[in-house]
NUROLUM-114288 format. One record per residue: x, y, z negated of N, C-alpha, C in turn; residue in three letters. Coordinates in steps of 0.001 Angstrom, whole numbers, plus 524288, in hexadecimal, padded with zeros to 5 digits. Layout:
BEGIN
XYZXYZXYZALA
...
This chain:
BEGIN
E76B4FE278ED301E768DFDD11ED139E7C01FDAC7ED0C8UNK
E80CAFDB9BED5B5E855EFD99BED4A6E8876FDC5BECFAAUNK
E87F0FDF50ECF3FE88C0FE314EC96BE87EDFDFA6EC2E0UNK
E8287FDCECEC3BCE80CEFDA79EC083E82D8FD3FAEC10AUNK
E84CEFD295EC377E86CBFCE68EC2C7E8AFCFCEF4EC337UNK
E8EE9FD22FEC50DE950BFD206EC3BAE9499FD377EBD77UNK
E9283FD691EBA7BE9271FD71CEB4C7E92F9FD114EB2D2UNK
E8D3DFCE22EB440E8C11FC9B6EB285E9157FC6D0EB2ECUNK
E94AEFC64EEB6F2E99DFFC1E5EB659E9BC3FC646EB2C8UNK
E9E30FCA3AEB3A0EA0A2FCC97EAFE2EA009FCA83EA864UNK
E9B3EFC9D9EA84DE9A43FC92DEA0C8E99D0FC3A7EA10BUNK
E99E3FBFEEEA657E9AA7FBAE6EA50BEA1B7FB789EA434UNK
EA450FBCBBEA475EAAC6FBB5CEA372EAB11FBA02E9F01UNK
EA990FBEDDE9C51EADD9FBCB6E96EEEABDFFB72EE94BBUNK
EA50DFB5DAE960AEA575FAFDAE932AEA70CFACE3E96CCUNK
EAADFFAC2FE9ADDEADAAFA911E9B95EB191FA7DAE9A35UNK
EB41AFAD7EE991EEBA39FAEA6E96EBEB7F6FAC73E90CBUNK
EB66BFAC28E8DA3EB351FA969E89B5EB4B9FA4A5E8A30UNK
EB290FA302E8D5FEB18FF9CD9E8DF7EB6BEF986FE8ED2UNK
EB9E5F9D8FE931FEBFC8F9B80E92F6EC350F9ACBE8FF9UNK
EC15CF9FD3E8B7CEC4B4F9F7BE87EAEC429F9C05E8239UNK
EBF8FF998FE828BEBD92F957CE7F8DEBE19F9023E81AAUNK
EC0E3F90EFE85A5EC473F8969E857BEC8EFF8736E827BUNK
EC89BF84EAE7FECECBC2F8217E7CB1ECAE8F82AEE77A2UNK
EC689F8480E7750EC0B1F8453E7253EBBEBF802EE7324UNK
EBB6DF8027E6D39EB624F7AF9E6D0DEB281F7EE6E6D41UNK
EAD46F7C7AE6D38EA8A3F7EFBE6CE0EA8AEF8212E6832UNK
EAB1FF813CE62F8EA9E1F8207E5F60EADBDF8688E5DB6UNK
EB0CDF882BE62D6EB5DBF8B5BE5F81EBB04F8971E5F37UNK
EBB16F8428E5E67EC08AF8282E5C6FEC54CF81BBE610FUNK
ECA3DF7FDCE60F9ECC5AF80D0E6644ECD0FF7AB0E6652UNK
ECDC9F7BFFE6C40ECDACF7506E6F12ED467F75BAE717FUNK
ED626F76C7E6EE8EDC81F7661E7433EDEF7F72EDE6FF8UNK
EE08BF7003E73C6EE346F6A64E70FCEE96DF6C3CE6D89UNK
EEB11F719EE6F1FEEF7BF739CE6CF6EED98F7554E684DUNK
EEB26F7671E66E5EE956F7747E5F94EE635F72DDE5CFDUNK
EE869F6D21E612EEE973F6986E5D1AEEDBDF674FE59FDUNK
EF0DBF69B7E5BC2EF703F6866E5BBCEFAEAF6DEDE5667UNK
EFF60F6956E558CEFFA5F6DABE505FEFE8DF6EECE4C4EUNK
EFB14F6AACE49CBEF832F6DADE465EEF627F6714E4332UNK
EF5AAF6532E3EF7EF349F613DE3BC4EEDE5F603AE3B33UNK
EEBE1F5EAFE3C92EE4DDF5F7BE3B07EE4F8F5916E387FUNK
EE1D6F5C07E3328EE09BF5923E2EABEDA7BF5905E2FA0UNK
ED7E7F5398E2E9DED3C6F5426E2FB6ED295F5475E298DUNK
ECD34F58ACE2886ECA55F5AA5E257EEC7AEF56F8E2223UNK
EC666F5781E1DE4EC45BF5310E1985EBFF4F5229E1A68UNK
EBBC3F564AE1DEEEB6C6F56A4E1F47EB59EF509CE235FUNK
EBB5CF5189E27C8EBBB3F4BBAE2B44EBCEEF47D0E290FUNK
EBF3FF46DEE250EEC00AF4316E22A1EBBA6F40F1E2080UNK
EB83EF4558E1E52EB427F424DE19B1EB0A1F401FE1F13UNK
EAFEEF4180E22EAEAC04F41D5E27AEEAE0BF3B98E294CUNK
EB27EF37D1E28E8EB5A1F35EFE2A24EB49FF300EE272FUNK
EB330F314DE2151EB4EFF2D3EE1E27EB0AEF2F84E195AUNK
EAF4CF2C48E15DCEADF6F2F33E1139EB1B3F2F25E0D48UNK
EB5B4F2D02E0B08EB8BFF2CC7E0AA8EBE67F2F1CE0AD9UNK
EBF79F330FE09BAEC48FF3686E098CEC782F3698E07C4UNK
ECCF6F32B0E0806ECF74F31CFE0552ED1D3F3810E01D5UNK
ED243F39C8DFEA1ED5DCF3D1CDFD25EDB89F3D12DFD72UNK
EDC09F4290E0249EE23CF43C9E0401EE107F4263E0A17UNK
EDEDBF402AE0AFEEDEB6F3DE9E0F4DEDF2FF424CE14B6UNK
EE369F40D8E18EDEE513F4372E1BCCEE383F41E6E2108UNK
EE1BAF44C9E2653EE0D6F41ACE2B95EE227F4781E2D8BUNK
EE5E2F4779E3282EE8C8F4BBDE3446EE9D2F486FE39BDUNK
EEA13F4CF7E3C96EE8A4F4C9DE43CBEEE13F4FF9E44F5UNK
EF0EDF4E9DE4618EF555F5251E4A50EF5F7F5240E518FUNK
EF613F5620E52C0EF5B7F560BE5943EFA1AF57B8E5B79UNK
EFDD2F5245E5D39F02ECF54F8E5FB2F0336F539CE657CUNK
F0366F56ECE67C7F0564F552BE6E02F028AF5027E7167UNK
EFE1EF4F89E70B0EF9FAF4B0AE721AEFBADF47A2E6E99UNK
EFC63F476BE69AFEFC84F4399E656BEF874F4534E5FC5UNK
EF596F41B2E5EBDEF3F9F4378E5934EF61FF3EB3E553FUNK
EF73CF4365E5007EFA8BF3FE5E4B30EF7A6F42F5E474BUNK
EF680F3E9CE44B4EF42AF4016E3E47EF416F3A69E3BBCUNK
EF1DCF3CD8E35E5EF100F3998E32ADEEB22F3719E3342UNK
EEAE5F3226E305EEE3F7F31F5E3049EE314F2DB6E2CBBUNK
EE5DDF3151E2694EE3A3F30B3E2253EE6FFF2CB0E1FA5UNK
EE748F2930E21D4EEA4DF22E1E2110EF1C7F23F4E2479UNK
EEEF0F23A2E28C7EF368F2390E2D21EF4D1F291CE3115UNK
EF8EBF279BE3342EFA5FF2BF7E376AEF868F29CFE3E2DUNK
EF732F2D5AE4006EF5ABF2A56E45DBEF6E3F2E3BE4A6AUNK
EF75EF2E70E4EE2EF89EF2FCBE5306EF744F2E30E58ECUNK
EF668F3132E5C5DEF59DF2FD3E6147EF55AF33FAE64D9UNK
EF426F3318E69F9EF2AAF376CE6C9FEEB7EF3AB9E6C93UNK
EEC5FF3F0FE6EAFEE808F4151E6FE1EE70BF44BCE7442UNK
EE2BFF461FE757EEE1FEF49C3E7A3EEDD42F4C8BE79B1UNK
EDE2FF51D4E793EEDC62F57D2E7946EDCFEF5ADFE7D55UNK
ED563F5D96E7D80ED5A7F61B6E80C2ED4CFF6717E7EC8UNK
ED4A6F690AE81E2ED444F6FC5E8106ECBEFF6F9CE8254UNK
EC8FEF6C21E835FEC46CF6B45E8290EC3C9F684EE7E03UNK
EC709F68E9E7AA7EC4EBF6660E7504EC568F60E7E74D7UNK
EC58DF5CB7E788EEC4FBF5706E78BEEC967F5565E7694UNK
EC9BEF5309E72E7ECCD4F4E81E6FB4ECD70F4A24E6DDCUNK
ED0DCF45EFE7177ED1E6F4001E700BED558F3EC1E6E58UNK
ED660F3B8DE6B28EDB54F3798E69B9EDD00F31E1E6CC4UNK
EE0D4F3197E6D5EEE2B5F2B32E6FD7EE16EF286BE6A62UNK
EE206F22CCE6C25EE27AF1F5FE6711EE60AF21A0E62B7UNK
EE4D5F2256E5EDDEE92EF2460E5BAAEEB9BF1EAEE581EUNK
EF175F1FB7E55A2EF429F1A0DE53D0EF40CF1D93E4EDBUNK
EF592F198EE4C46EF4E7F1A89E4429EF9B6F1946E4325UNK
EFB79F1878E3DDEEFD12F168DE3ADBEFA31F1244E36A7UNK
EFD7DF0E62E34B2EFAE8F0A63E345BEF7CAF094EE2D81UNK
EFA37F0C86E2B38EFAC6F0CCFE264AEF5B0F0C36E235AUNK
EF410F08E5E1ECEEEE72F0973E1C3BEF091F0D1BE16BDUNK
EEA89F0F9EE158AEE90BF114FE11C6EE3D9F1098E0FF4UNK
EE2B0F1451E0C54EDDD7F1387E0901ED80EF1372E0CAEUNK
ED4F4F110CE0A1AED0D8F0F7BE0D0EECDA6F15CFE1081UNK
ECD10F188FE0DB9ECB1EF1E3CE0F15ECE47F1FF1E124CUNK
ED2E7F213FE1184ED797F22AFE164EED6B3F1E72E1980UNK
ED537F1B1DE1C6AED6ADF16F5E206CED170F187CE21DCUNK
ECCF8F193BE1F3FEC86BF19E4E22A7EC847F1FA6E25E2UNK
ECA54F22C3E22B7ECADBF27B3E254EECDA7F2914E28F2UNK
ED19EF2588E285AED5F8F25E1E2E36ED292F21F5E305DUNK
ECF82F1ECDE30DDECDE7F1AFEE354CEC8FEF1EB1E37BBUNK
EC6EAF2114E34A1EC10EF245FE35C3EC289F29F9E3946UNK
EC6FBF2A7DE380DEC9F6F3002E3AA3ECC96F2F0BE3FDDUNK
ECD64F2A23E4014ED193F2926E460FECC88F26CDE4814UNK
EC963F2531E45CAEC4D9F2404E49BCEC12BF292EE4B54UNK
EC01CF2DF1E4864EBE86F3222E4A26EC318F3493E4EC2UNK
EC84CF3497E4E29ECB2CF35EFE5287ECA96F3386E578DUNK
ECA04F301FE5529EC8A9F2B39E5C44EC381F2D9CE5FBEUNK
EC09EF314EE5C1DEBB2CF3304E5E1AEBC2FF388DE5F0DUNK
EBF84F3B7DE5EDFEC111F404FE6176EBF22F4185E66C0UNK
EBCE8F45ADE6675EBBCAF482BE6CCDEBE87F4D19E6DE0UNK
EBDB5F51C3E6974EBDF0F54FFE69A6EC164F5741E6504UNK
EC369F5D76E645BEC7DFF5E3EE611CEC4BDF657EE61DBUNK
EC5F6F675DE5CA3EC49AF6C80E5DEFEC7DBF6FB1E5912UNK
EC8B8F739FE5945ECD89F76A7E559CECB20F7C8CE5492UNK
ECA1EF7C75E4F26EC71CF80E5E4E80EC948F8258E466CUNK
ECE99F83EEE4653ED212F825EE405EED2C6F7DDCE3FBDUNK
ECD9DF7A33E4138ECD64F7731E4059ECD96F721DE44B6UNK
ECEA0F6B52E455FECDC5F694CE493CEC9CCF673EE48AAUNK
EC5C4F6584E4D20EC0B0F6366E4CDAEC203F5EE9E4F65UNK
EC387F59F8E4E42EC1F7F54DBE534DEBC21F53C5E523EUNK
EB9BFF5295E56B9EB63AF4FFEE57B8EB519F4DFAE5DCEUNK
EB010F49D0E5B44EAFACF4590E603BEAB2BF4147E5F36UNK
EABC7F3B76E5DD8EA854F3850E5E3FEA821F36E2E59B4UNK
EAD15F3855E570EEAD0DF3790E50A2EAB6AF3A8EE4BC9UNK
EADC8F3AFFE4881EAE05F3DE2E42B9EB013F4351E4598UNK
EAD92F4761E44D6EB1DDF4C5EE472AEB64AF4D04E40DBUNK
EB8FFF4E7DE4571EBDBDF4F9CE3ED7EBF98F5422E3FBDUNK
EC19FF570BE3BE4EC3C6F5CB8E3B2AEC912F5C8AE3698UNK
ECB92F5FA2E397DED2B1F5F0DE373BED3C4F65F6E378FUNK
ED4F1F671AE33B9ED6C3F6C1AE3162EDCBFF6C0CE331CUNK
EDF2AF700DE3414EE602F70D1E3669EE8C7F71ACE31FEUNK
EEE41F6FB9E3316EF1A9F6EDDE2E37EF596F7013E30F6UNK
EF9F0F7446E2E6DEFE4AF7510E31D6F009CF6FC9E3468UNK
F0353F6ECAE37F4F06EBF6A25E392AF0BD5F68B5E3503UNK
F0D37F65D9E3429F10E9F63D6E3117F152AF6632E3417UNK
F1A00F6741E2FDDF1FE0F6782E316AF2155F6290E3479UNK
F2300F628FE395CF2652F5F70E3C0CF2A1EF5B80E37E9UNK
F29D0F55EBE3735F2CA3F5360E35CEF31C9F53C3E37FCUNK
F36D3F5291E3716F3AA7F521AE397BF3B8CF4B58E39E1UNK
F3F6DF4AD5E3E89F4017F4664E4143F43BAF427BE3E7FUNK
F47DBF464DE3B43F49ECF42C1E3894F4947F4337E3226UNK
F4964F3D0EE3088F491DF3EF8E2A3DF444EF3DD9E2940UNK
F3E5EF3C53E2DCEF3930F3BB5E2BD1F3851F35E9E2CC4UNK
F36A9F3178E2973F350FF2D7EE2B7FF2F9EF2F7BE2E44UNK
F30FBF2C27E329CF2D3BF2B92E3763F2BABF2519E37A3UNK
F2605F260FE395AF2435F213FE38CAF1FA2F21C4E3E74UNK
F210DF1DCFE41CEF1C91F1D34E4717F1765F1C51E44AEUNK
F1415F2177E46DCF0DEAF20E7E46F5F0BD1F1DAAE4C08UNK
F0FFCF1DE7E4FDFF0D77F1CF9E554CF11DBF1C6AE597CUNK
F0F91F19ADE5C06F131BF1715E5F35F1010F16AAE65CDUNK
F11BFF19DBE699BF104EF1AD3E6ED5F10CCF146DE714CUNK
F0CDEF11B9E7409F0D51F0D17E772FF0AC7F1071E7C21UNK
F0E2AF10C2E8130F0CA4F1375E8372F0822F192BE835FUNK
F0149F1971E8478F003AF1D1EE8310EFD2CF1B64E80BBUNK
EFE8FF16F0E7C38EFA99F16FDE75C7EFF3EF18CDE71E5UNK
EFDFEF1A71E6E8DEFFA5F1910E6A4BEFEFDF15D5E661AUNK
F004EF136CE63D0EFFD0F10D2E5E1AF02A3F11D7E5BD3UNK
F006EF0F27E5602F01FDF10C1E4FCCF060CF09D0E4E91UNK
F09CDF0CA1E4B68F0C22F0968E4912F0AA6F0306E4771UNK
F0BE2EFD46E46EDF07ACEF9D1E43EBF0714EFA13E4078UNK
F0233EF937E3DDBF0277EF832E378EF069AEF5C5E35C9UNK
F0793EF676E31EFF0CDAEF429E2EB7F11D9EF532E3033UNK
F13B3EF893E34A6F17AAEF988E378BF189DEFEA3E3642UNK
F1E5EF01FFE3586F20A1F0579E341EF24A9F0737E391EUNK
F2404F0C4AE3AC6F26E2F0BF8E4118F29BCF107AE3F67UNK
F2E1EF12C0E3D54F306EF1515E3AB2F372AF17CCE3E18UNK
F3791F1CD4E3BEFF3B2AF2059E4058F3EE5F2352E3B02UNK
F421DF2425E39B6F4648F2621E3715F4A62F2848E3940UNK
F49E0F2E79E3BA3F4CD5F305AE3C00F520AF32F7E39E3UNK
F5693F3069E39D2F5AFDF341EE35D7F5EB2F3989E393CUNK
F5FF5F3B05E3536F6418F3EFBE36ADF681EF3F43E3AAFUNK
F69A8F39E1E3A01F6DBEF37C8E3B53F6D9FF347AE4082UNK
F68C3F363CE4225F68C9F34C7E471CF65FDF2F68E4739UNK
F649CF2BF4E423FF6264F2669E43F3F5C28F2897E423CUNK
F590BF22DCE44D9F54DBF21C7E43BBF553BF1B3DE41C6UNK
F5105F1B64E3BEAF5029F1668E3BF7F49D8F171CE3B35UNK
F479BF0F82E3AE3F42D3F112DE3A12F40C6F0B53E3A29UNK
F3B4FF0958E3BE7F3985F04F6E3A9AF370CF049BE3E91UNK
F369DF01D4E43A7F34F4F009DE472DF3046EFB6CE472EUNK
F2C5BEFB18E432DF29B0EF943E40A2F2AF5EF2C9E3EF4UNK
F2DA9EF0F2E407EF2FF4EEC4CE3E3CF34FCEEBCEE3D39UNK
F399EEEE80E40AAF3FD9EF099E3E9CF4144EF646E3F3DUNK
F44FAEF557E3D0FF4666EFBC7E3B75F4C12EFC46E3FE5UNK
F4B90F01C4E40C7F4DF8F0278E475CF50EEF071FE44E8UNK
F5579F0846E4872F57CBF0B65E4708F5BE9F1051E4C2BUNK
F5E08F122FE4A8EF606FF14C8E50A2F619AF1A0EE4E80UNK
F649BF1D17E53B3F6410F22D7E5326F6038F2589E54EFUNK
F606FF2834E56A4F5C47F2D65E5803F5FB0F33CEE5931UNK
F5F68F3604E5DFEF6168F3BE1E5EF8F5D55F3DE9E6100UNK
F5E4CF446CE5E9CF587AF477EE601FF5B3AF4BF8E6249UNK
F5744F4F8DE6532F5A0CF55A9E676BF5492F555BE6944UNK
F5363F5A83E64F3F4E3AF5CA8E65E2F4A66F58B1E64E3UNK
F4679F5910E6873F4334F540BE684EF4470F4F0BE6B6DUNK
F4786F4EB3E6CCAF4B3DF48FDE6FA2F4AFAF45E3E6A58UNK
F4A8BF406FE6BA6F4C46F3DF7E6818F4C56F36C6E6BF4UNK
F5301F3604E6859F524BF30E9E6CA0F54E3F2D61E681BUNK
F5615F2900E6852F56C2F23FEE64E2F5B29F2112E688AUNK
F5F4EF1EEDE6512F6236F1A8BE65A3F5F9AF1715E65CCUNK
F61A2F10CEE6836F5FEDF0DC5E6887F5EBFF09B8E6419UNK
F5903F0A54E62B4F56BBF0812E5C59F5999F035CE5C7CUNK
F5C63F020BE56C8F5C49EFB67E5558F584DEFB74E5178UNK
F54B4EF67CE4FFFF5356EF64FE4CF7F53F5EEFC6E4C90UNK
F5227EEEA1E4563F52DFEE92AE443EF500BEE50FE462AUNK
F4E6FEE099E46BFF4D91EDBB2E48F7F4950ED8F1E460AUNK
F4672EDA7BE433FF4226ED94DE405AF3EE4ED6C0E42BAUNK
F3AE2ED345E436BF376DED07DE4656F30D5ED12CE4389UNK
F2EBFED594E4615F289AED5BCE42C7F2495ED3EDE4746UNK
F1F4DED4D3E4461F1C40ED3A6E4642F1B78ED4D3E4E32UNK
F18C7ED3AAE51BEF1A17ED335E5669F1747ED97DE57A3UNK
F13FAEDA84E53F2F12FFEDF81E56DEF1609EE3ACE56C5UNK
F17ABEE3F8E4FA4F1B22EE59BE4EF7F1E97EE6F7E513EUNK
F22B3EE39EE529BF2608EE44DE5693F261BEE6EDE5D40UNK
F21A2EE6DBE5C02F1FFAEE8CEE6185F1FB5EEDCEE6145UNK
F1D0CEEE6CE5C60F1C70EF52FE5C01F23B2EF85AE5B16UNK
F25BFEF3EFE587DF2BD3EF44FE56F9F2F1BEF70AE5B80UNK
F2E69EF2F6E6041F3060EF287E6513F2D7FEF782E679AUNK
F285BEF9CBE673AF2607EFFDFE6A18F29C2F03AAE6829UNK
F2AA1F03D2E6172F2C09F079DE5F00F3222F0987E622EUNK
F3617F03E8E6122F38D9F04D6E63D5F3A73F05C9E68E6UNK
F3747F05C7E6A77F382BF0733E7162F368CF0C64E70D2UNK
F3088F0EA6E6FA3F3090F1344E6E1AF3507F16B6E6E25UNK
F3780F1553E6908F3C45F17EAE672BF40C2F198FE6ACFUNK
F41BCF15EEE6E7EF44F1F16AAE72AFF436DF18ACE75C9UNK
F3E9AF1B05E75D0F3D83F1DDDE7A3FF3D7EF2306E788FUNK
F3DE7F2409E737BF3CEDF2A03E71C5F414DF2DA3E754EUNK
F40ADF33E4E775AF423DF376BE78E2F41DAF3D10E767EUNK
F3DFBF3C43E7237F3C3AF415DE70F0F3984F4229E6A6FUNK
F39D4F4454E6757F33F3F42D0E63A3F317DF4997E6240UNK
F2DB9F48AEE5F63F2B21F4CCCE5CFDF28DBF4BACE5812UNK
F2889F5101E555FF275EF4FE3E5032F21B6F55F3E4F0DUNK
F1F4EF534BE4DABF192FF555EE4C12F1734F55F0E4661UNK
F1A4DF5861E4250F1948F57E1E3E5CF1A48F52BAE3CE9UNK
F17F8F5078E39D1F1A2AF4B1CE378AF18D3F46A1E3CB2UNK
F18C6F4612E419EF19C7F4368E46EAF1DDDF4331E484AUNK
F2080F3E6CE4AEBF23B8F3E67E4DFCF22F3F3AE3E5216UNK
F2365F3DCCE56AAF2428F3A27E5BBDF2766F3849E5EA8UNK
F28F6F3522E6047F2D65F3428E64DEF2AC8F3409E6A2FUNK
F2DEAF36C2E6D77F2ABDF3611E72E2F2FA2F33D3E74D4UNK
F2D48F30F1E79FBF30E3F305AE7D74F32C9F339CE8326UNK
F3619F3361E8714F37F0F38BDE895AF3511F3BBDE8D4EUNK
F2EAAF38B8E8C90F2A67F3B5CE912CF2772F3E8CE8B79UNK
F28D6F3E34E86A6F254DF4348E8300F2154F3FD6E814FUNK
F21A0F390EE8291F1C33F365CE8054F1E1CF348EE7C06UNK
F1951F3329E789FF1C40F30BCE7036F1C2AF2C8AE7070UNK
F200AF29D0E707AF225CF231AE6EA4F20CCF2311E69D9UNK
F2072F2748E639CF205BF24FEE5FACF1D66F28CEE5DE7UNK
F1B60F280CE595EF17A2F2BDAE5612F18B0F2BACE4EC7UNK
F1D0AF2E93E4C9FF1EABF2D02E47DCF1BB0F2FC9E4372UNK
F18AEF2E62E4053F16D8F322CE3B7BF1D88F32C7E37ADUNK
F1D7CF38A6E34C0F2287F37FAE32D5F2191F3AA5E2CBBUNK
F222DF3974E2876F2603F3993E23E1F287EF3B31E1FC6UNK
């Protein structure tokens, strides 16, 4: 009899070794490790779109990027950004995400409003060629697109998508232009949404630090200025930046992002 049950554990191994080796898989096959979200463009599919809107604008673009607990894409109209958090059990959320402020055509504005509201309903994330979100919303599916060539730092107008207030982010105001011009020559100018600011800038490697901004004396609206007065403080705090294909970030000297620039 002990004969017959040491066999029995014996042929009950390998489906464990099975079972172990199927973590960081969905039910369905696809992989759940938050590192093959990263790297890579996902365009969501025309199938999510039509699922989305009836309405399709033609050309129309909505693209998801995953950098370093940040997501950046398009969504159709505008560019948007925020944080996120992924497991190796498949579960997937977004923080509030911030926009850009910009209008367009009636079909593009519904589709970016119908799409950031299916993101807000995210549970889950699954990777199988293809990405699967789903959750409480529209499930959506995004096909991979190589990553874009790295923009370079100088020579691209840069323009703030987002702006860190402690651990929110927000988007630029409507009607406001928050603008970065890096030269050759060592200056930066740019538009600090009501005056235009100016200074040097020295880099080594990914260091990057700023002279002390002047900018002009303009008097705008009160929020305005307020956001004026973040930008620039921001700025003085930069230590570092990174660049993500057409992204640029400034962090400050603990590795966290003061700024969030679409570029050009």
């Amino acid at each position: 009899m002990s004969q017959f049950r040491s066999l029995g554990i014996l042929m009950l191994l390998p489906l464990v070794l099975v079972a172990c080796a199927d973590s960081g898989s969905s039910a369905g096959g696809g992989s759940t490790d938050p590192a093959d979200l990263e790297g890579i463009v996902w365009a969501l599919d025309q199938s999510s779109m039509s699922a989305l809107t009836q309405e399709v604008a033609p050309g129309a673009s909505v693209t998801l990027e995953f950098i370093q607990g940040q997501a950046h894409g398009t969504s159709a109209c505008n560019s948007y950004s925020g944080g996120y958090q992924a497991s190796d059990d498949g579960t997937l959320s977004f923080d509030q995400l911030a926009g850009t402020m910009m209008a367009c055509d009636a079909p593009l504005m519904t589709l970016e409003s119908e799409y950031l509201q299916a993101l807000d309903g995210v549970t889950e994330f699954s990777i199988d060629g293809t990405l699967a979100l789903t959750g409480d919303g529209v499930p959506l599916t995004f096909a991979a697109q190589p990553a874009p060539e790295a923009l370079p730092l100088v020579g691209t107008a840069w323009q703030v998508s987002s702006i860190a207030q402690g651990s929110a982010v927000q988007s630029a105001l409507a009607g406001t232009q928050l603008t970065a011009g890096f030269a050759d020559d060592g200056t930066i100018n740019g538009s600090a949404g009501c005056n235009t600011y100016g200074g040097t800038y020295t880099t080594s490697g990914d260091a990057l630090s700023f002279s002390p901004l002047g900018a002009t004396q303009m008097a705008c609206a009160e929020e305005v200025m307020a956001q004026e007065s973040a930008f620039l403080s921001a700025m003085e705090q930069v230590a570092s930046y990174e660049i993500e294909g057409t992204q640029l970030r400034l962090l400050d000297a603990d590795g966290a992002m003061l700024l969030g620039f679409d570029g050009a």
